[in-house]
C-alpha positions, 0 to 999 in steps of 0.5 A: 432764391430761383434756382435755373436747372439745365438738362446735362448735355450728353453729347455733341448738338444735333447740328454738330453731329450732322457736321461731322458725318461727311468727315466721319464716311470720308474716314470710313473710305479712306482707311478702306483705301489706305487697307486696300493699298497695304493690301496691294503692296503685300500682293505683289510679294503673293501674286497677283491673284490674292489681291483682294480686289481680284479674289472677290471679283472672281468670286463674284463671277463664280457666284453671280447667276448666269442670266445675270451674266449674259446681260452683262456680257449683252450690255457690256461686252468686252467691257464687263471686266472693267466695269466689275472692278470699278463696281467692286470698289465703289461697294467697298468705298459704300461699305467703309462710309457706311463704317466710318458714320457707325464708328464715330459712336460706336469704335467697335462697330467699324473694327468689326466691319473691317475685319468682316471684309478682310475676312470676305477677301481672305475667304475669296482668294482661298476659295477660289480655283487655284486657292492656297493659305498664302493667298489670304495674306494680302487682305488679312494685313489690308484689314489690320493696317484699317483697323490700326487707322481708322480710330485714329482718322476719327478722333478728331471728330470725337467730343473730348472729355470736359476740361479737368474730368479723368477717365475712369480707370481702365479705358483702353489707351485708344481712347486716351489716345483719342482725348489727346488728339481730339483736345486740340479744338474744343470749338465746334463739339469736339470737331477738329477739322484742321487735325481730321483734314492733316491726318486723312491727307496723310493716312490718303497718301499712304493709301496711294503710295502703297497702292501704286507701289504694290501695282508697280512690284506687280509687275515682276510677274509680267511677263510680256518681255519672255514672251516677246523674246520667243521665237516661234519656228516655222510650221511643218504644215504651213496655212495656204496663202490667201486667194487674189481678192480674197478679202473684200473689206479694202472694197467695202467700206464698213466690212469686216477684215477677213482677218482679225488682228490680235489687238482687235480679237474679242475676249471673253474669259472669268480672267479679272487678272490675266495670268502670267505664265513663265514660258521658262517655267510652264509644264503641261499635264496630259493624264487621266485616261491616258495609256502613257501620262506625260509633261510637256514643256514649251519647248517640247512644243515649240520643238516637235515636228508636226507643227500646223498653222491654219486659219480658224474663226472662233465664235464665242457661245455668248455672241448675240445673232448680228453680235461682234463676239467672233474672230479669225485668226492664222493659229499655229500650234501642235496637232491635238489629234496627234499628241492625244494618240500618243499618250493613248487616249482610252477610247471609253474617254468622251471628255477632256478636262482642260483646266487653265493655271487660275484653275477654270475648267473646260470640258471638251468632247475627246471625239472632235479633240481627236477628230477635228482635223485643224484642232491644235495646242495654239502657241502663235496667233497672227505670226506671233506668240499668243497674246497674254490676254489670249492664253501664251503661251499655250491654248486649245483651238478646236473648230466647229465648237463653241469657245466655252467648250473648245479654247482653254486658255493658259492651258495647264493640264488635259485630263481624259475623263468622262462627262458622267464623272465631271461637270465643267466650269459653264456646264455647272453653271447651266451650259450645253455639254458640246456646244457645236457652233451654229450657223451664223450671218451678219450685217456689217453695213449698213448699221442699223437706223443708219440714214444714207442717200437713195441709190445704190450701195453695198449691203455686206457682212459675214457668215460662218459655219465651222468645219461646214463651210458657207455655200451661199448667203442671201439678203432679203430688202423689207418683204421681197425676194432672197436675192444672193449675195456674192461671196468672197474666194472660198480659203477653208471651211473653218474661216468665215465668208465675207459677202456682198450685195449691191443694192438699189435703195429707194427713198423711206424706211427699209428691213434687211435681213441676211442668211447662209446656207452651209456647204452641205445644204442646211440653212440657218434657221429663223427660230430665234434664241437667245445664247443660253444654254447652246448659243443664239439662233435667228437670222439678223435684220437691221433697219435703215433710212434711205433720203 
């Protein structure tokens, strides 16, 4: 008699196997997403800032190298924020695919996995500038709700045991839960598609409702109804109006407005979550080298005296030569001269420590603080409560400076101090200490590799020199000479010029190239840098087309 001998099966056909991976990563991202919408749900009774989305999003901002940094903000702009968190969840949605296909044979693979990122958005939001032990809860809670669903999103494609064979004594009740869930269709190795689609269906849906509603909930913090419930007061020294004529850009199609409105002003801040700060509630500490500490509430604020309004032009230090990362503004706030001699500043103070509700610090020179005529506590911006995304309700503005050492925004507390006793957020990370605003133009129009007809038409733009004032601006067409551009009606020297130039286009290829002179004679220099550490030099050239 011939015996046939088979090799005993060990576990699902390779073909099998390949059939469930895409059903075991989508498990894997799925319980990341059910995680990160429980996550969500237990941040809105936190706040926002322990999401862990938010918490490793700023970590990353802290830890990521700064050339790293200035690429992004060269390539991105004002979209850098945006594209992070959509990075961050895409590395997250990887890392949980990646869970899934390595739990399908290994169950302890993936609760270790995503107990690991828990751990990473614990540590994240407790590490961070304004950090405490609550703020660990929402991604602890997020990690336990996906190791709770992600066995059972996998048991439907697991192999049950053969018909009649017990599990040995023992086995967790997991894992008889799995056999149970997995009898449903021994057809196809074990692989339960109808089961897997109900119970990711279902464990998706939950993801989505807790999400949202956490996102929702989130919104108690806002506070965008305070602040446009605040009445501002009228200055005490209000801005002049503005010359006849004084904005060229209703002329000039393609020019910059004189004045930059609130919904267009540039942003560039580490801010992932815009921090909500209750006007009712907000405080400002002034201490540290100071004769008379003191706390400020907005009232105080909007209360005093000697409020000024004054039009200022801030530039941010990552701005590129010809970039768009300035703006101007008609600022109203309190003196910050003023406020500073109050509380006795020390003279052997050459720092203020500014540092913002989410804990970002900001270095500024107690010199130009003190100094700086026009440096002021912002409230209002443009004849209305500071924006949210813009520092409300109170900011520092300084102009002449750079906005990484100038323009604290949601401004919690001033601390005189010294430069040798504390290095600031950007000047740890490599930044200038001071950073005075450097001499700058721009080309407007035309855009560069813009094509338009022979003859004559408008070369336009803008140039500032903060506290200096621009004396004279020049434009230059491929090799010729530096002709003068006609400035718009001088307003202040802390607000930039528009200016223009007509010009006689001939047909072909043309370089223009634009330069200021400030009102004390220095001309801006051609030598090119790039931002770091102390803002970008160069003069700005564009290239066009004339047919």
């Amino acid at each position: 008699m011939t015996t046939t001998e088979q090799a005993p099966t060990t576990g699902p056909v390779p073909a099998s196997r390949r059939g469930r991976r895409w059903p075991a990563a989508s498990a894997g991202v799925v319980a990341a997403g059910l995680a990160l919408g429980v996550a969500e749900l237990t941040a809105a009774a936190v706040g926002p800032q322990s999401s862990p989305v938010v918490a490793v999003g700023d970590r990353v901002i802290t830890l990521v190298p700064e050339p790293v940094t200035q690429a992004a903000i060269a390539v991105l702009g004002q979209a850098d924020k945006p594209v992070l968190v959509g990075g961050t969840l895409l590395l997250v949605a990887l890392a949980a695919a990646a869970l899934g296909l390595l739990a399908l044979r290994r169950p302890a693979v993936g609760t270790t996995g995503i107990l690991l990122l828990g751990a990473l958005g614990a540590l994240a939001a407790l590490t961070g500038p304004a950090g405490s032990p609550l703020d660990v809860l929402p991604s602890l809670v997020g990690a336990a709700a996906g190791v709770l669903v992600l066995p059972v999103l996998l048991a439907p494609l697991r192999t049950p045991p053969a018909a009649g064979t017990a599990r040995p004594p023992g086995v967790p009740p997991v894992e008889r839960l799995r056999d149970v869930l997995a009898a449903g269709d021994r057809r196809g190795a074990g692989l339960d598609r109808r089961r897997f689609l109900l119970t990711a269906g279902a464990a998706a849906g939950v993801a989505a409702v807790t999400g949202g509603t956490g996102r929702l909930l989130l919104r108690r913090f806002d506070v965008t109804g305070a602040r446009a419930g605040l009445a501002l007061p009228a200055p005490a020294s209000p801005a002049g109006p503005l010359p006849a004529g004084a904005d060229l850009a209703p002329q000039v199609p393609g020019l910059t407005p004189l004045v930059t409105a609130n919904r267009d002003f540039y942003r560039i801040d580490t801010a992932l979550a815009v921090p909500q700060v209750d006007p009712v509630a907000y405080r400002l500490a002034v201490r540290g080298m100071v004769g008379s500490p003191r706390s400020y509430t907005l009232d105080d604020l909007l209360g005093r005296a000697d409020l000024i309004e004054r039009d200022v032009t801030l530039t941010c230090v990552s701005n590129e030569v010809g970039g768009g990362l300035a703006g101007t503004a008609r600022w109203l706030g309190v003196p910050l001269g003023a406020l500073l001699r109050e509380v006795g500043v020390s003279p052997d103070s050459d720092q203020l420590v500014c540092r913002s509700v989410d804990g970002m610090t900001i270095g500024t020179p107690t010199r130009a603080a003190l100094t700086v005529e026009d440096a002021m506590l912002a409230v209002g911006m443009n004849g209305e409560p500071l924006p949210v995304e813009h520092g409300f309700p109170v900011r520092m503005v300084i102009p002449g400076l750079y906005g990484y050492v100038s323009a604290c925004k949601w401004l919690a507390e001033i601390e005189a101090g010294t430069y040798a006793a504390f290095d600031a957020y950007w000047v740890e990370r490599g930044w200038a200490a001071r950073g005075p605003v450097q001499v700058a133009s721009r080309i407007d129009t035309p855009g560069p590799l813009r094509r338009l007809p022979a003859g004559r038409r408008a070369i336009a733009g803008v140039a500032w020199a903060q506290t200096r004032g621009i004396g004279r601006v020049e434009v230059r067409v491929d090799d010729g000479e530096w002709q003068e551009a006609r400035l718009s009606p001088r307003v202040d020297a802390d607000i930039w010029r528009q200016w223009v130039l007509p010009h006689d286009f001939a047909p072909g290829s043309h370089l223009l190239t634009v330069r200021a002179t400030t009102e004390d004679g220095e001309v801006q220099t051609a030598a090119r840098a790039a931002p770091f550490p102390s803002g970008a030099t160069g003069l700005h050239s564009v290239r066009v087309v004339a047919t």
